[in-house]
N, CA, C and O atoms as a Maestro MAE file, in Angstrom:
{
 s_m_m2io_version
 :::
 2.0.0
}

f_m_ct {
 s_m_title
 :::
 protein
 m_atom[328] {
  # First column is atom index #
  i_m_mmod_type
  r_m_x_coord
  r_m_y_coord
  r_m_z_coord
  i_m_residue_number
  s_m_chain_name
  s_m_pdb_residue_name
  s_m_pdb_atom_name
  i_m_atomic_number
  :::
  1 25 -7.086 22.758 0.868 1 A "UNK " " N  " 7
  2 3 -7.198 23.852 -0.062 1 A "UNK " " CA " 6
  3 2 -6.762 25.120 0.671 1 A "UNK " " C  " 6
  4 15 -7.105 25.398 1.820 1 A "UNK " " O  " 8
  5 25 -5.940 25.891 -0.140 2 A "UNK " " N  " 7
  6 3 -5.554 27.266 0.833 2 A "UNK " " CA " 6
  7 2 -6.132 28.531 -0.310 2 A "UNK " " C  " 6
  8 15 -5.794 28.573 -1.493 2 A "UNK " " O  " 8
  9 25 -6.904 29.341 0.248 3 A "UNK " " N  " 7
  10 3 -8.072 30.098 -0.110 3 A "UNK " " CA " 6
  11 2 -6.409 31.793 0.345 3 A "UNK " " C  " 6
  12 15 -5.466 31.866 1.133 3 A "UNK " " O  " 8
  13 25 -6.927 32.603 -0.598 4 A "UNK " " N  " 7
  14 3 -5.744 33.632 -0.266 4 A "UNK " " CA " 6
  15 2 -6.941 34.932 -1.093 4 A "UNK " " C  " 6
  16 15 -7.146 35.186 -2.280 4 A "UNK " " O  " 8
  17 25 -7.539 35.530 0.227 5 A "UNK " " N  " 7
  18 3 -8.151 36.515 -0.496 5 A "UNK " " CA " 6
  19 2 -7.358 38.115 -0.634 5 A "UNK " " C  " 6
  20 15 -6.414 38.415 0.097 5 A "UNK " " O  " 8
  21 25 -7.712 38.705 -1.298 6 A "UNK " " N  " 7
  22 3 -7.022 39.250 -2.203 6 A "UNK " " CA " 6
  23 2 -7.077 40.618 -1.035 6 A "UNK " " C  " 6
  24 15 -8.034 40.838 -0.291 6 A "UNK " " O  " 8
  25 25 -5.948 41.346 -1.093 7 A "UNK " " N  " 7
  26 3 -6.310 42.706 0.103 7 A "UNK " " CA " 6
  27 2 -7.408 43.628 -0.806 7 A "UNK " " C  " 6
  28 15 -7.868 44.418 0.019 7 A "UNK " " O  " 8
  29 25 -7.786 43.788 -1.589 8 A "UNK " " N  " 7
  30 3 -8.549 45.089 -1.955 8 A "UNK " " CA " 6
  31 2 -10.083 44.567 -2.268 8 A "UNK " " C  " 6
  32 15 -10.939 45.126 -2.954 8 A "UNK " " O  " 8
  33 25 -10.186 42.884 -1.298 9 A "UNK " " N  " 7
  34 3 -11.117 41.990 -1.697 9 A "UNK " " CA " 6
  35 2 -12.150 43.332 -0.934 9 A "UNK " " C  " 6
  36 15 -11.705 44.152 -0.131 9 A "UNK " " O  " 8
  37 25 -13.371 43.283 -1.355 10 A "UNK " " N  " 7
  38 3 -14.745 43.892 -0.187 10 A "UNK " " CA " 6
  39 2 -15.758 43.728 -0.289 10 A "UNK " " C  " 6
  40 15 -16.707 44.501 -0.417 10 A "UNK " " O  " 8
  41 25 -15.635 42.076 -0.216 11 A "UNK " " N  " 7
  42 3 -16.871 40.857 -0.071 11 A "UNK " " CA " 6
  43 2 -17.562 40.365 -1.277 11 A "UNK " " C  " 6
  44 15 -16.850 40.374 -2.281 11 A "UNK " " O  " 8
  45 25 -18.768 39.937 -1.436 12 A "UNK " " N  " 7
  46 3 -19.283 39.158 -2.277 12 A "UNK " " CA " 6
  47 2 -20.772 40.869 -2.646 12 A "UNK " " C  " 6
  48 15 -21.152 41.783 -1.915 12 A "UNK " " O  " 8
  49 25 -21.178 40.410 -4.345 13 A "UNK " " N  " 7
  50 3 -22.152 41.294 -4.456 13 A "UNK " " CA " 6
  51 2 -22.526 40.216 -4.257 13 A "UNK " " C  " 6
  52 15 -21.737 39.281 -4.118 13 A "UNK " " O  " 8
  53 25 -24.451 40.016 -4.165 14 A "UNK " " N  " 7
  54 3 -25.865 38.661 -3.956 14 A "UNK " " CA " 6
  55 2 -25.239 37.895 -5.165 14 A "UNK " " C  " 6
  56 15 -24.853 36.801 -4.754 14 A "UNK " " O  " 8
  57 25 -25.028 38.028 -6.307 15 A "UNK " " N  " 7
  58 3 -25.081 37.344 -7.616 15 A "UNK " " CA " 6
  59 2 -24.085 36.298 -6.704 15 A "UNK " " C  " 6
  60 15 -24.552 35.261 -6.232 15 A "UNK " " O  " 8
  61 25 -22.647 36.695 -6.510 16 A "UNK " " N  " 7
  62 3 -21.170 35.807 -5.828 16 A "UNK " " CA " 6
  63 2 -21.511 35.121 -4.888 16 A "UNK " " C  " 6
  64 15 -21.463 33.891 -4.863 16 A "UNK " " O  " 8
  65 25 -21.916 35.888 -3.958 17 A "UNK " " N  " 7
  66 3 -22.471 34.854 -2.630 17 A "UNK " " CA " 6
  67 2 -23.421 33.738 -3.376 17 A "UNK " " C  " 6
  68 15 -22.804 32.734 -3.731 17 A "UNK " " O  " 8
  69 25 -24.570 33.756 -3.615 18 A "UNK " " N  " 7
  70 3 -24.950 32.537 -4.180 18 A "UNK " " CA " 6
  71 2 -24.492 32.154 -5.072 18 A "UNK " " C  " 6
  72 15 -24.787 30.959 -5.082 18 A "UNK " " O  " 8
  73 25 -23.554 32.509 -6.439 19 A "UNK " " N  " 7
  74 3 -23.270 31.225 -6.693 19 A "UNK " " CA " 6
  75 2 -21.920 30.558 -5.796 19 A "UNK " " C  " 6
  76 15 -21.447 29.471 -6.127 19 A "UNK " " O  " 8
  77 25 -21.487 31.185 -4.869 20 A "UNK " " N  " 7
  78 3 -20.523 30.853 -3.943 20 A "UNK " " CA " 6
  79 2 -21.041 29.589 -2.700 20 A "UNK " " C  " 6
  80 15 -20.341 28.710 -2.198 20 A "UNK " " O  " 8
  81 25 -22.423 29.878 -2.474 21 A "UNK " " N  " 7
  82 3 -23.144 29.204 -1.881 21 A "UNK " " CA " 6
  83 2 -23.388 27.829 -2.224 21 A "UNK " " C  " 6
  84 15 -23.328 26.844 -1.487 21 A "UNK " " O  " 8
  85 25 -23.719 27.911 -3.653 22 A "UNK " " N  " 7
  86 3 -24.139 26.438 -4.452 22 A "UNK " " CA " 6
  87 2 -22.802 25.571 -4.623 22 A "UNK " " C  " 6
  88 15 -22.469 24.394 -4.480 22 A "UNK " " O  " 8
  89 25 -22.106 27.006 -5.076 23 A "UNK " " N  " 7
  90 3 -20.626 25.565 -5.479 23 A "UNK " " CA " 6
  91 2 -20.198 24.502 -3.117 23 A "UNK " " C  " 6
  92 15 -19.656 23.483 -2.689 23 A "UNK " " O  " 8
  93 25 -20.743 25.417 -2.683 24 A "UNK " " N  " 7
  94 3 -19.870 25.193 -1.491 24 A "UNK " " CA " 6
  95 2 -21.039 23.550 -1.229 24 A "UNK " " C  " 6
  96 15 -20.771 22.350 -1.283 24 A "UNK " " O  " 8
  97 25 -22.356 24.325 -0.945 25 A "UNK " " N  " 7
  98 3 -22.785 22.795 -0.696 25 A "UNK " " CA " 6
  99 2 -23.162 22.168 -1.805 25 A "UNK " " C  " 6
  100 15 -24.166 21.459 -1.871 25 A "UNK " " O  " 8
  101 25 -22.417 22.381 -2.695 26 A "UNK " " N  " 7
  102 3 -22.048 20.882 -4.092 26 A "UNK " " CA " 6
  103 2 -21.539 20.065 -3.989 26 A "UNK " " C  " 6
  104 15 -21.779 18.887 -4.254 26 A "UNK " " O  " 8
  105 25 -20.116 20.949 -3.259 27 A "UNK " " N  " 7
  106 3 -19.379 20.200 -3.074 27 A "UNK " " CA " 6
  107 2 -18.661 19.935 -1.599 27 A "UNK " " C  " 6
  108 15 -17.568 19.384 -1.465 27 A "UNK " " O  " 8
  109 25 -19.288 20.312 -0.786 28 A "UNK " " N  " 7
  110 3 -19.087 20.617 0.714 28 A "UNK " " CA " 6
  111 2 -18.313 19.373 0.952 28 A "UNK " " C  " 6
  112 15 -17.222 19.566 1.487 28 A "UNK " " O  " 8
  113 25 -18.606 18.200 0.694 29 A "UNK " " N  " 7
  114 3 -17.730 16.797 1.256 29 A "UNK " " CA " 6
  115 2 -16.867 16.236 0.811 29 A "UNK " " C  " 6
  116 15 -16.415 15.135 1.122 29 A "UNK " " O  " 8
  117 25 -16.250 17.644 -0.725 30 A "UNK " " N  " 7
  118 3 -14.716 17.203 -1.216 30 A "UNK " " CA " 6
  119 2 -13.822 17.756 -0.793 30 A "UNK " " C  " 6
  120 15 -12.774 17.756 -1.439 30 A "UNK " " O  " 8
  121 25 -13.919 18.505 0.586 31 A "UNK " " N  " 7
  122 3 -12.721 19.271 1.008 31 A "UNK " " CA " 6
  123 2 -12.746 19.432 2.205 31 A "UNK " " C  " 6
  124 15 -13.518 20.197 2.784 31 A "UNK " " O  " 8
  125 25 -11.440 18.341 3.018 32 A "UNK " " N  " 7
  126 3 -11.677 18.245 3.982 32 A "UNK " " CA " 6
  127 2 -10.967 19.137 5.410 32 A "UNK " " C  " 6
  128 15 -11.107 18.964 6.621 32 A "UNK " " O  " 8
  129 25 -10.140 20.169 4.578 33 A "UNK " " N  " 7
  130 3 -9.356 21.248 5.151 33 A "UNK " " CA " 6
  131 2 -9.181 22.649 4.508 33 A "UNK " " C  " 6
  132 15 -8.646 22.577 3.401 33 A "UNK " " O  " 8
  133 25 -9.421 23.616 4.820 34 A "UNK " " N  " 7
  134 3 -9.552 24.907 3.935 34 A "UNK " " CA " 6
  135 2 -8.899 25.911 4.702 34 A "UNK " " C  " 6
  136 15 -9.481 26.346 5.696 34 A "UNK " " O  " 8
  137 25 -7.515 26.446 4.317 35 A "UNK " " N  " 7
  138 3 -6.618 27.315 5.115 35 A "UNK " " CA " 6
  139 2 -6.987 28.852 4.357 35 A "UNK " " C  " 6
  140 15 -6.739 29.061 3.170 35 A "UNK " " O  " 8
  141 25 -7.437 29.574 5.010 36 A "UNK " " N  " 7
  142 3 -8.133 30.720 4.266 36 A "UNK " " CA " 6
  143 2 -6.929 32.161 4.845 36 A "UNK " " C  " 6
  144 15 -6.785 32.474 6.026 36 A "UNK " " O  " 8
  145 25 -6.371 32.678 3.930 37 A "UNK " " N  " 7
  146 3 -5.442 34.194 4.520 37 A "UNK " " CA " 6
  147 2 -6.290 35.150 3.858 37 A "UNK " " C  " 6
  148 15 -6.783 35.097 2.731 37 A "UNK " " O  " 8
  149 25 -6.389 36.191 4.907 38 A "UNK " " N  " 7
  150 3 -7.252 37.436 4.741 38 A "UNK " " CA " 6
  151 2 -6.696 38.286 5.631 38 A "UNK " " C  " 6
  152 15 -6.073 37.861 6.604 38 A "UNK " " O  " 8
  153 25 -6.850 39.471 5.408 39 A "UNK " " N  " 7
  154 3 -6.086 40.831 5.861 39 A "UNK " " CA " 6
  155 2 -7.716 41.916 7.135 39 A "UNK " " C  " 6
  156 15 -8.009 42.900 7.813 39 A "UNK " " O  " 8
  157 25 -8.096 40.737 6.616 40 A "UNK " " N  " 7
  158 3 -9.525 42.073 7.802 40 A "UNK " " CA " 6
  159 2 -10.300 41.497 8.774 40 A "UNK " " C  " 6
  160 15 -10.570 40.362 8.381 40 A "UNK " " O  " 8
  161 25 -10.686 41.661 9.611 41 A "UNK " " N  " 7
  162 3 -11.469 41.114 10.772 41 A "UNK " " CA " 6
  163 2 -12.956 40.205 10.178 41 A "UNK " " C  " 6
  164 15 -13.191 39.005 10.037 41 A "UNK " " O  " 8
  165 25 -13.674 41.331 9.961 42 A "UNK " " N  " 7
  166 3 -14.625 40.533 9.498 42 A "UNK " " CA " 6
  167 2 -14.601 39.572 8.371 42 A "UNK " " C  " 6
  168 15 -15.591 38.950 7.984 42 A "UNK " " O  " 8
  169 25 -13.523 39.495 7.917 43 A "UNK " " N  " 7
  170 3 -13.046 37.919 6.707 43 A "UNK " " CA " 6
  171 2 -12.910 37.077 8.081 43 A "UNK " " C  " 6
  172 15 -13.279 35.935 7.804 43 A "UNK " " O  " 8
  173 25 -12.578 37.141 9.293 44 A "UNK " " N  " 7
  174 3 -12.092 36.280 9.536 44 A "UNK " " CA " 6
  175 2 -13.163 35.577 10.396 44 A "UNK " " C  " 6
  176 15 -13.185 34.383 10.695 44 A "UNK " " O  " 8
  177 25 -14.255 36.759 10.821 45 A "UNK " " N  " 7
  178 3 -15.504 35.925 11.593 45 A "UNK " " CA " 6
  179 2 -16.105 36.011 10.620 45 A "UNK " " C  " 6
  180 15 -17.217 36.125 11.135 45 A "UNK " " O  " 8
  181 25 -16.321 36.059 9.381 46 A "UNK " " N  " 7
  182 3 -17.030 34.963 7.642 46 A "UNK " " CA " 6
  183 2 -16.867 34.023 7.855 46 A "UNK " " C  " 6
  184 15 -17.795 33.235 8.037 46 A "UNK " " O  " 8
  185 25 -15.503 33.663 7.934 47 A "UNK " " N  " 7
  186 3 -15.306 32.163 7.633 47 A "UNK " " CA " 6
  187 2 -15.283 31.662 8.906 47 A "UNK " " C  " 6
  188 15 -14.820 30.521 8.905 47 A "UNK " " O  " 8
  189 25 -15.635 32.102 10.128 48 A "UNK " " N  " 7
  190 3 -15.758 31.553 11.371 48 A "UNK " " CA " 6
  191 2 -17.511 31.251 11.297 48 A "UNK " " C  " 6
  192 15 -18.126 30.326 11.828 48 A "UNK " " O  " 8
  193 25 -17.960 32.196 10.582 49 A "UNK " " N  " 7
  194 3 -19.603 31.666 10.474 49 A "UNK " " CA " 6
  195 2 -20.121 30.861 9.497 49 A "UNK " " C  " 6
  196 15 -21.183 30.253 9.626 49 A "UNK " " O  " 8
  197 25 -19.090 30.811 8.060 50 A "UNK " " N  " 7
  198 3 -19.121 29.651 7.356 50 A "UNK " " CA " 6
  199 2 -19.260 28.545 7.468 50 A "UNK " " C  " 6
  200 15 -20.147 27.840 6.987 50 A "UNK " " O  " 8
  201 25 -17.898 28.102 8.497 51 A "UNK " " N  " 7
  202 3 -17.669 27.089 8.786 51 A "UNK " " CA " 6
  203 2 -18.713 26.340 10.007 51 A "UNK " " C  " 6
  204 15 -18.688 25.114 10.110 51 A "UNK " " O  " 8
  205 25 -19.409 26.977 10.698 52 A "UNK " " N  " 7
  206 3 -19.813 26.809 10.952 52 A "UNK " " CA " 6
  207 2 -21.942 26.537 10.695 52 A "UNK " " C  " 6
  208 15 -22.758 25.946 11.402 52 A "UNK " " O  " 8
  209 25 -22.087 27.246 9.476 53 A "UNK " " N  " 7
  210 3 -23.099 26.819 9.041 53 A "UNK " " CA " 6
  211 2 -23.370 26.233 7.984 53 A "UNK " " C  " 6
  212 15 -24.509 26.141 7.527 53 A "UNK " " O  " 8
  213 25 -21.897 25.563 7.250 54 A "UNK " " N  " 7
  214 3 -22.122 25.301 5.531 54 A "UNK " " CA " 6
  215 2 -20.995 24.079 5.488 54 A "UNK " " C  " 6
  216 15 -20.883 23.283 4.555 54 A "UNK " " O  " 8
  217 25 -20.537 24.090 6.170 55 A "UNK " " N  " 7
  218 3 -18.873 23.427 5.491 55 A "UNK " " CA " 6
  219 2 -19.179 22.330 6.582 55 A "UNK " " C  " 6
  220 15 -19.757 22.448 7.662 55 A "UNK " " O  " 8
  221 25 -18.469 20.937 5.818 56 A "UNK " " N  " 7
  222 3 -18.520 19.593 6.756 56 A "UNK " " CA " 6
  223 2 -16.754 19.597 6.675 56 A "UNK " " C  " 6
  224 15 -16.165 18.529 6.841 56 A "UNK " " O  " 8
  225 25 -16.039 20.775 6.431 57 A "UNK " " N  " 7
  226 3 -14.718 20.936 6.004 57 A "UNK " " CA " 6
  227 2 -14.028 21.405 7.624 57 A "UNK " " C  " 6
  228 15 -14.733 21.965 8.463 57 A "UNK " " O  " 8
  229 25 -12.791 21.121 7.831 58 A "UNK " " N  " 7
  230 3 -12.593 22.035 9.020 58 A "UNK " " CA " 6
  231 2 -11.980 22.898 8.139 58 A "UNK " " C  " 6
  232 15 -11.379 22.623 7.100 58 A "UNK " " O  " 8
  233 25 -12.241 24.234 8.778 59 A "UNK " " N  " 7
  234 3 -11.606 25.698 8.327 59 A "UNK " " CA " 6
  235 2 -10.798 26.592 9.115 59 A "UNK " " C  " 6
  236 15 -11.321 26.823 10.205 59 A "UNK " " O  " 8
  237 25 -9.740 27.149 8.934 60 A "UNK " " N  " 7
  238 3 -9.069 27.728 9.741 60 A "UNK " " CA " 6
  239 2 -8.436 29.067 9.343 60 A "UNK " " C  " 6
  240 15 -7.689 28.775 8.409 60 A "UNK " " O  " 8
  241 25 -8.346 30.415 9.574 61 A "UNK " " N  " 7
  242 3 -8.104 31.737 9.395 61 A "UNK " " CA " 6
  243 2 -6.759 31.797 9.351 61 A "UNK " " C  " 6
  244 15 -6.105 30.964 9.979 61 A "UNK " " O  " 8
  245 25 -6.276 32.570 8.771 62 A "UNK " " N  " 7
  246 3 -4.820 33.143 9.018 62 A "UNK " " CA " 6
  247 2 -4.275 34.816 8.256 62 A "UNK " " C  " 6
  248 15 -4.471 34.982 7.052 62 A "UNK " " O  " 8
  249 25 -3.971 35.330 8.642 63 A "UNK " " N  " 7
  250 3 -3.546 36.346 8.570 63 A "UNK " " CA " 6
  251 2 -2.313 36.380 7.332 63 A "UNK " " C  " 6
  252 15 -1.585 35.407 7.138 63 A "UNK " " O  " 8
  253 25 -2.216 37.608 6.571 64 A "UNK " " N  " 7
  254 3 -1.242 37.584 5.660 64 A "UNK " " CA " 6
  255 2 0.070 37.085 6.177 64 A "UNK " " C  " 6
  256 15 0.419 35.972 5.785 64 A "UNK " " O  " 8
  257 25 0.712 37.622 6.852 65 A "UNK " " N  " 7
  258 3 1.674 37.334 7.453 65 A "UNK " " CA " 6
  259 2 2.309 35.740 8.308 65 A "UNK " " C  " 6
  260 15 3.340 35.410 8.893 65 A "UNK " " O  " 8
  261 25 0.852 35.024 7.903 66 A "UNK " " N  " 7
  262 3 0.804 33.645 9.061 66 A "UNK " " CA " 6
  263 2 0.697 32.921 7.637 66 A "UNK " " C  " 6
  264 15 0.333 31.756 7.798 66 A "UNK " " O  " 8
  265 25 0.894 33.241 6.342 67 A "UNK " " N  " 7
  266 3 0.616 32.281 5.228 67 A "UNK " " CA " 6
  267 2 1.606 30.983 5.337 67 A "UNK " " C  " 6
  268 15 1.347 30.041 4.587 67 A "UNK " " O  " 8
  269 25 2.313 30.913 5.897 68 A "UNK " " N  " 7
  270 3 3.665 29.758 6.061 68 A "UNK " " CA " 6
  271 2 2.898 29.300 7.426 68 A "UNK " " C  " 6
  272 15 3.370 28.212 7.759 68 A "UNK " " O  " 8
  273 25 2.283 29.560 7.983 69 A "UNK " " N  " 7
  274 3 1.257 29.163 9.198 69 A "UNK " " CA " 6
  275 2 0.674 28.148 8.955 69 A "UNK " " C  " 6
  276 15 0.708 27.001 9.402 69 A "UNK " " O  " 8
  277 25 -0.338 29.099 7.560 70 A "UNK " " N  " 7
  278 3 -1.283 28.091 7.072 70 A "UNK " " CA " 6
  279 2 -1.177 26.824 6.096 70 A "UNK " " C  " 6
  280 15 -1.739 25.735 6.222 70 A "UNK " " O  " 8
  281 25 -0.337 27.243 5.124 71 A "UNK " " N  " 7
  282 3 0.406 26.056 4.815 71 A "UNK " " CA " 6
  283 2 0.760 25.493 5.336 71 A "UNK " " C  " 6
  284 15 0.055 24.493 5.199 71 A "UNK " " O  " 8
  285 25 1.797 25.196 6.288 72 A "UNK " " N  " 7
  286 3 2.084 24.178 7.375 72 A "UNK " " CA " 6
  287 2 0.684 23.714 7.929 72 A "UNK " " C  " 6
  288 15 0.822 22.502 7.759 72 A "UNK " " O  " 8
  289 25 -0.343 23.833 8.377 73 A "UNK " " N  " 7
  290 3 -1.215 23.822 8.885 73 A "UNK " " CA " 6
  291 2 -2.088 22.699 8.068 73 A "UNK " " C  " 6
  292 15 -2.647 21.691 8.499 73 A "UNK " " O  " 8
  293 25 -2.013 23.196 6.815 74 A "UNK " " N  " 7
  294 3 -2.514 22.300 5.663 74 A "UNK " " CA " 6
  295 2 -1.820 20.620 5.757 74 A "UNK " " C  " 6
  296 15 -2.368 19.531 5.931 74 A "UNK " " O  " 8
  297 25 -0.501 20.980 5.569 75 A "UNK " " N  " 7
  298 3 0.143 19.596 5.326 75 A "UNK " " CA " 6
  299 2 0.355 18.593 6.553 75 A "UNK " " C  " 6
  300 15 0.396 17.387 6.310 75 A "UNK " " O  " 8
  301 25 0.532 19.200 8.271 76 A "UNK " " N  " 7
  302 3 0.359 18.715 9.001 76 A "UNK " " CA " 6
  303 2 -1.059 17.880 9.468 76 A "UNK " " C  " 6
  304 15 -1.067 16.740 9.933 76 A "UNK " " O  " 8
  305 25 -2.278 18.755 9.219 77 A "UNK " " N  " 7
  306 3 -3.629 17.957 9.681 77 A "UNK " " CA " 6
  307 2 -3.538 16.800 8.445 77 A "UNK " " C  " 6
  308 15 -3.775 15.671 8.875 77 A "UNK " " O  " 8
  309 25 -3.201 16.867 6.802 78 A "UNK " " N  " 7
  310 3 -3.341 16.410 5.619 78 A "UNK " " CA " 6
  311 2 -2.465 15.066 6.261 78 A "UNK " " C  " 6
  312 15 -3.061 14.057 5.883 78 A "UNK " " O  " 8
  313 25 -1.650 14.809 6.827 79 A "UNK " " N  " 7
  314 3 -0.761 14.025 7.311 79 A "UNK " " CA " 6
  315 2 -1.143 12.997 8.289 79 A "UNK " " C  " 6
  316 15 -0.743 11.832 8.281 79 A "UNK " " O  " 8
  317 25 -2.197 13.691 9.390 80 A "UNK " " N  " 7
  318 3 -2.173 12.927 10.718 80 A "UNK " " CA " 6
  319 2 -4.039 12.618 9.929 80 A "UNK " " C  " 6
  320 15 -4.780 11.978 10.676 80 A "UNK " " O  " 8
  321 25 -4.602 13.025 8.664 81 A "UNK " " N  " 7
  322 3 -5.537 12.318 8.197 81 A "UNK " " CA " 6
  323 2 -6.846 12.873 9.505 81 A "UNK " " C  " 6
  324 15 -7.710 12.018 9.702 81 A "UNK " " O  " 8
  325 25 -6.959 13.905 10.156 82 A "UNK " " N  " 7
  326 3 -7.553 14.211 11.003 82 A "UNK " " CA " 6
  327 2 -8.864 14.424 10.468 82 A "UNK " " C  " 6
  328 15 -9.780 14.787 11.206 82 A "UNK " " O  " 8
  :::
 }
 m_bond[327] {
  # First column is bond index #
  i_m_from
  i_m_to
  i_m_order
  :::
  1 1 2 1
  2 2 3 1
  3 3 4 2
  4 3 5 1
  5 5 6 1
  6 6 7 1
  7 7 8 2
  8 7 9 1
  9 9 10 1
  10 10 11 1
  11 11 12 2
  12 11 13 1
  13 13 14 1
  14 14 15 1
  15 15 16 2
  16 15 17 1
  17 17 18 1
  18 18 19 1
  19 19 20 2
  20 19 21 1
  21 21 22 1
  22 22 23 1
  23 23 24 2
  24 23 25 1
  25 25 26 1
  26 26 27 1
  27 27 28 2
  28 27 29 1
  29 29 30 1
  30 30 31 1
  31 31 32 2
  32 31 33 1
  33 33 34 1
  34 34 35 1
  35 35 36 2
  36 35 37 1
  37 37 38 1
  38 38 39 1
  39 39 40 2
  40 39 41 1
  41 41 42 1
  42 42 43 1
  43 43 44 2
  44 43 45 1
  45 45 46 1
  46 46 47 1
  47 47 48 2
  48 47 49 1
  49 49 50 1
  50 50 51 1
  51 51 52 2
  52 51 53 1
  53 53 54 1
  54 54 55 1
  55 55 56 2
  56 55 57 1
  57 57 58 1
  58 58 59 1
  59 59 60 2
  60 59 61 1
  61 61 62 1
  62 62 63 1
  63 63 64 2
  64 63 65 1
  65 65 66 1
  66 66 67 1
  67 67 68 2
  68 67 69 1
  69 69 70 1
  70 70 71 1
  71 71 72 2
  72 71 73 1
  73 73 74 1
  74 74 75 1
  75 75 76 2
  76 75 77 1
  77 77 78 1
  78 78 79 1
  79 79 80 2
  80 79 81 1
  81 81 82 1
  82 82 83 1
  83 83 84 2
  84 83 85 1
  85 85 86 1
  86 86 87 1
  87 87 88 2
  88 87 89 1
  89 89 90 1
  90 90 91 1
  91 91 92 2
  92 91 93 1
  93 93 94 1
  94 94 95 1
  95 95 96 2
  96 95 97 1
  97 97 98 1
  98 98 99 1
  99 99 100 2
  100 99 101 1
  101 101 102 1
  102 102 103 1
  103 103 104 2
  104 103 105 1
  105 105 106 1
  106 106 107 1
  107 107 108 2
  108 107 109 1
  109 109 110 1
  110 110 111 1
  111 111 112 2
  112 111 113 1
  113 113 114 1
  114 114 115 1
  115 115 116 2
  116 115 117 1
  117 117 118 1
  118 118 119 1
  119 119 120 2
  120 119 121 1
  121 121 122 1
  122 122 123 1
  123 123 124 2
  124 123 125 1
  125 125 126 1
  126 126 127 1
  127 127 128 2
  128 127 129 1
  129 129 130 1
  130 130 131 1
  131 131 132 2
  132 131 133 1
  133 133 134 1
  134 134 135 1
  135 135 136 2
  136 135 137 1
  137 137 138 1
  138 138 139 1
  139 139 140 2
  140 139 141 1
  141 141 142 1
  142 142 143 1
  143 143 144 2
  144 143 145 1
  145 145 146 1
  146 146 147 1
  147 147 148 2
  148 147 149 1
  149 149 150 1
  150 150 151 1
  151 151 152 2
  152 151 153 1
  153 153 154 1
  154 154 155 1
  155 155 156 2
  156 155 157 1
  157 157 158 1
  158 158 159 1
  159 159 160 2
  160 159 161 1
  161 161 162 1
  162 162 163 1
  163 163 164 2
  164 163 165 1
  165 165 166 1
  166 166 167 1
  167 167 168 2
  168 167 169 1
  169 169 170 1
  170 170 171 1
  171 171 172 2
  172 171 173 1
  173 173 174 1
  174 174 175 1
  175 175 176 2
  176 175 177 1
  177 177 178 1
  178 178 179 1
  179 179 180 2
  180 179 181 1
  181 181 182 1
  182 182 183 1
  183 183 184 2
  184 183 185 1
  185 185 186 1
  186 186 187 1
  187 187 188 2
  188 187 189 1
  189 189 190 1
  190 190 191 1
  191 191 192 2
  192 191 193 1
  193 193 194 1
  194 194 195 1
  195 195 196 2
  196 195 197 1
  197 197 198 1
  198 198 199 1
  199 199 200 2
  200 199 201 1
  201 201 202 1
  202 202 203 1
  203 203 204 2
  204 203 205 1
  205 205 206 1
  206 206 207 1
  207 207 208 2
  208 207 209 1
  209 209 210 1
  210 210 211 1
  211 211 212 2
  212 211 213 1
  213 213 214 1
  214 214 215 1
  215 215 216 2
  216 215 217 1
  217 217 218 1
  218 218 219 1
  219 219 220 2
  220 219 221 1
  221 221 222 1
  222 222 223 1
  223 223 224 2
  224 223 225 1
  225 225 226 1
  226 226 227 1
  227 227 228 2
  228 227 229 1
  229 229 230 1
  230 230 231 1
  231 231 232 2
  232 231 233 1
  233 233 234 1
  234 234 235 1
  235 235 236 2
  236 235 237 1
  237 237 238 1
  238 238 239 1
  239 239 240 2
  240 239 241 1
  241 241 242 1
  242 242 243 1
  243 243 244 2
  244 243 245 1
  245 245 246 1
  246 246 247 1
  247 247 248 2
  248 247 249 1
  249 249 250 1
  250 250 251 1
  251 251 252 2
  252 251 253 1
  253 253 254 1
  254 254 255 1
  255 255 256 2
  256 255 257 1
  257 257 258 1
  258 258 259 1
  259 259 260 2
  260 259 261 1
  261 261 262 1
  262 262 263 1
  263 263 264 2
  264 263 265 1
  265 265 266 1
  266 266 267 1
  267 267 268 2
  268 267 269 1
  269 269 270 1
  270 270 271 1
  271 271 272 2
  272 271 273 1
  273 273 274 1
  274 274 275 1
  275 275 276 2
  276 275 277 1
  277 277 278 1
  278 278 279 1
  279 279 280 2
  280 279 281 1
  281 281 282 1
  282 282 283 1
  283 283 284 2
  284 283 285 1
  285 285 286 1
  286 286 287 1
  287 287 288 2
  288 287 289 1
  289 289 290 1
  290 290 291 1
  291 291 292 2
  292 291 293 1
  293 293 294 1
  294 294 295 1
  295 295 296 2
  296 295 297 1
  297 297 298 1
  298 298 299 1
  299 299 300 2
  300 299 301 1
  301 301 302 1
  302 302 303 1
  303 303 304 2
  304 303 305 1
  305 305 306 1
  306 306 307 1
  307 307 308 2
  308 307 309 1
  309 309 310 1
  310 310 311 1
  311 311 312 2
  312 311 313 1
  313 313 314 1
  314 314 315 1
  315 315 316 2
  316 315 317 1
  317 317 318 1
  318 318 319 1
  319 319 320 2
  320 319 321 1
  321 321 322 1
  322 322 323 1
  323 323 324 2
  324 323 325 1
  325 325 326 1
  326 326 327 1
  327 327 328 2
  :::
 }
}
């Protein structure tokens, strides 16, 4: 899945985060790669603390500019079935 947050994104209000929360461990074990592009630092240690307390997904950051990064990134791990 490639996640592309939006530049004028500036985070979740409580209502988003939880229901952002529920959908994630609903479904936490249907997604087994999540290429996320974001434009700001702290998007990028979010999803470095996400992934690390919620997701059985591997997750990986990329920068606007690295979106052909992350795509590639997607289809290569999607490939070797990692």
């Amino acid at each position: 899945m490639l996640i592309e947050l939006a530049p004028d994104f500036s985070g979740w209000d409580l209502g988003g985060l939880w229901q952002d929360l529920k959908f994630d461990l609903a479904h936490k074990k249907r997604f087994g790669w999540i290429s996320i592009v974001g434009d700001k630092k702290w998007e990028e240690w979010g999803i470095k603390l996400s992934d690390l307390l919620f997701h059985s997904a591997q997750m990986c950051f990329f920068w606007p500019d690295q979106r052909t990064q992350g795509e590639r990134w997607l289809r290569e791990i999607g490939r070797m079935g990692v």
